[in-house]
N, C-alpha and C positions, 0 to 999 in steps of 0.2 A: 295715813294707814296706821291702825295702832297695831304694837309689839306684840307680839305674844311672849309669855313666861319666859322660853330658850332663851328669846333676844334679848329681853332685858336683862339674863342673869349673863348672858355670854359681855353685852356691853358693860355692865360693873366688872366682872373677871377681867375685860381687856384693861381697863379703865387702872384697876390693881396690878395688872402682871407689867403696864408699861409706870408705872411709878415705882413700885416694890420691885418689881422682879416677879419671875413663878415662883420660885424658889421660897423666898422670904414672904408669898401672899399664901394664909391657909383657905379654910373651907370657911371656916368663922371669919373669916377677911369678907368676902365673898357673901356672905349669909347676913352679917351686920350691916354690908354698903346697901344689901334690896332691904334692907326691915324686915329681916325671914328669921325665923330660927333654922338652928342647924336641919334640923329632922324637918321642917319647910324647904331646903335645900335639896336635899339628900332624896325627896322626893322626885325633884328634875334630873338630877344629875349626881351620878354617882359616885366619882371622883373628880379629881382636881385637871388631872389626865386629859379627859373628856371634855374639857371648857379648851384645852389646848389642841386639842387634835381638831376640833368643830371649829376652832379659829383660823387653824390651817387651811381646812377643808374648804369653808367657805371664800377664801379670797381664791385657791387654785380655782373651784369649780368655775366661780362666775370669769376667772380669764381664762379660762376654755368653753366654757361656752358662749362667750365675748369674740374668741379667736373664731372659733367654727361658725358663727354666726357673721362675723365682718369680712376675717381676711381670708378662710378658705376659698370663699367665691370668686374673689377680685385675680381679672384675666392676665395679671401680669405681676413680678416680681415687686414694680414699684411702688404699686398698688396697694398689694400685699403687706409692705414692709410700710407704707404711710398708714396702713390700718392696725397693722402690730402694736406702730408706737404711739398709737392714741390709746388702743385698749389698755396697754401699759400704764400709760399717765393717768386713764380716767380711773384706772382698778386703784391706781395709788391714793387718788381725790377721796372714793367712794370707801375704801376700806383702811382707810387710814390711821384706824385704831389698834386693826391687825398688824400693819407693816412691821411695827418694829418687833413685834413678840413674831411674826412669820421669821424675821432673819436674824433673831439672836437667841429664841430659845427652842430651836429644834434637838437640839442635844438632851435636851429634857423628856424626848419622848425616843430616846435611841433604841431604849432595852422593851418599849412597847409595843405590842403587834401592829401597832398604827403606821409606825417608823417606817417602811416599803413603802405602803400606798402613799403617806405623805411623799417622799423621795421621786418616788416613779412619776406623781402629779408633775412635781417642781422640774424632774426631768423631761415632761414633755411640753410644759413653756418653753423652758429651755431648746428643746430637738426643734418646735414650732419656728422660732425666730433661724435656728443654724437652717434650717431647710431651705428660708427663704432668701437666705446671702445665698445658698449654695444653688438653687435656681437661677439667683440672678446674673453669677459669676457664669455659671454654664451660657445660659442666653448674651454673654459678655455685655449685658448692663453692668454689672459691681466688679469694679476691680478685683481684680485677680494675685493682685501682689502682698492681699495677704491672708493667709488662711483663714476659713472661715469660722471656726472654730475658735479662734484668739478674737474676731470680730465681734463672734456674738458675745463672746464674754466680754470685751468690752464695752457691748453699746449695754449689756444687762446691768456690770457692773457702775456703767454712769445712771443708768436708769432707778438702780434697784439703792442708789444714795440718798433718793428723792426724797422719803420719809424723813431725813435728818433737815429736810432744808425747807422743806414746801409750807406757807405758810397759807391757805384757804381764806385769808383775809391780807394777803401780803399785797404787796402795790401792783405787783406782776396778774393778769388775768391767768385762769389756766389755759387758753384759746392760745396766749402770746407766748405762756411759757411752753405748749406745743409745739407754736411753728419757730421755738428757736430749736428745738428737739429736733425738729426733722430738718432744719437749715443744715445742723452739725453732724448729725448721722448722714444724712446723704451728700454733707460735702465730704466724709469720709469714705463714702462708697462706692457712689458713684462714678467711673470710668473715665477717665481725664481724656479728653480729645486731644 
C-alpha cells in the first residue's frame, strides 16, 4: 500500500523526534530528511506541533478502535482482559515509532489546544483496561485484594515499558512474548482457589 504525503512526512518527523528529541528537531530537520524545501513542508503541515499531536492521535485512535472492535464484545472479563493485552502488545509492534515520542514528549503539547483531547484519549485506554479488572472482581474472577486501580496501573506501567525493550527481530516471537504477558497478568489476577 503506498504512503501518502502525511505518512511519509509524519514517519521522517517520528524518525527525528525519537533520535533528536521534538525539542532539538526543527521544521528544516523535517523538510531535509523528505528532500522537500521548507515552503514544500509548510504546504502539509503547518507546524512542528501538528506532526506531534497526529502522532498521538494515531496510536490512541487505532487502540480504541482495536479495543471496541475485539474486547467490547467478548462475554466475559477474561476474555475481555486476554484481548486488551493483545491489542496492547500488537499497537506497540505496529506503532512502534510513536511509542516513545507518545510517552516522553506529551509535555510539549501541554499549553496546546490539543493537550485535553490527547489526555481524555490516553484516559480512556486507561478507564478501558480499570473497567475490566473492576468487572472481573465484581463477577469474583480477579482478586479482590487489591484495588483496581493500582492493578491497572501496574499491568499498564509493565506494558507501556515495552517500547524500551521490544526488539521486532529479537529471538523472542511476539506470539510468545504475549503468552508470557498473559501467563503474568493473569497469575496476578486471577482468584486463588
Amino acid at each position: 500500500m503506498k504512503k501518502d504525503k502525511m505518512d511519509e512526512i509524519l514517519d521522517a518527523a517520528l524518525s527525528l523526534f525519537n533520535k533528536k528529541g521534538y525539542l532539538r528537531t526543527s521544521m528544516t530537520d523535517i523538510a531535509n530528511a523528505l528532500n522537500l524545501t521548507k515552503g514544500g513542508l509548510y504546504h502539509h503541515v503547518i507546524k512542528k506541533e501538528d506532526l506531534l499531536k497526529l502522532a498521538h492521535e494515531r496510536m490512541t485512535d487505532a487502540f480504541i478502535k482495536g479495543f471496541r472492535q475485539s474486547v467490547k464484545p467478548a462475554d466475559n472479563p477474561q476474555k475481555k482482559l486476554a484481548s486488551w493485552l493483545k491489542e496492547h502488545i500488537l499497537l506497540m509492534q505496529e506503532y512502534q515509532p510513536h511509542i516513545k515520542v507518545f510517552f516522553t514528549e506529551l509535555d510539549n503539547l501541554k499549553h496546546s489546544p490539543y493537550f485535553k483531547t490527547i489526555v481524555a484519549k490516553r484516559d480512556e485506554i486507561f478507564d478501558s483496561l480499570y473497567d475490566i479488572l473492576v468487572e472481573g472482581q465484581q463477577e469474583k474472577i480477579f482478586r479482590e485484594d487489591i484495588h483496581p486501580r493500582i492493578l491497572t496501573f501496574l499491568i499498564m506501567g509493565m506494558l507501556n515499558w515495552f517500547y524500551q525493550w521490544y526488539k521486532p527481530d529479537g529471538p523472542r516471537s511476539l506470539e510468545k512474548i504475549l503468552g508470557d504477558v498473559k501467563n503474568l497478568v493473569f497469575g496476578g489476577v486471577l482468584c486463588r482457589d
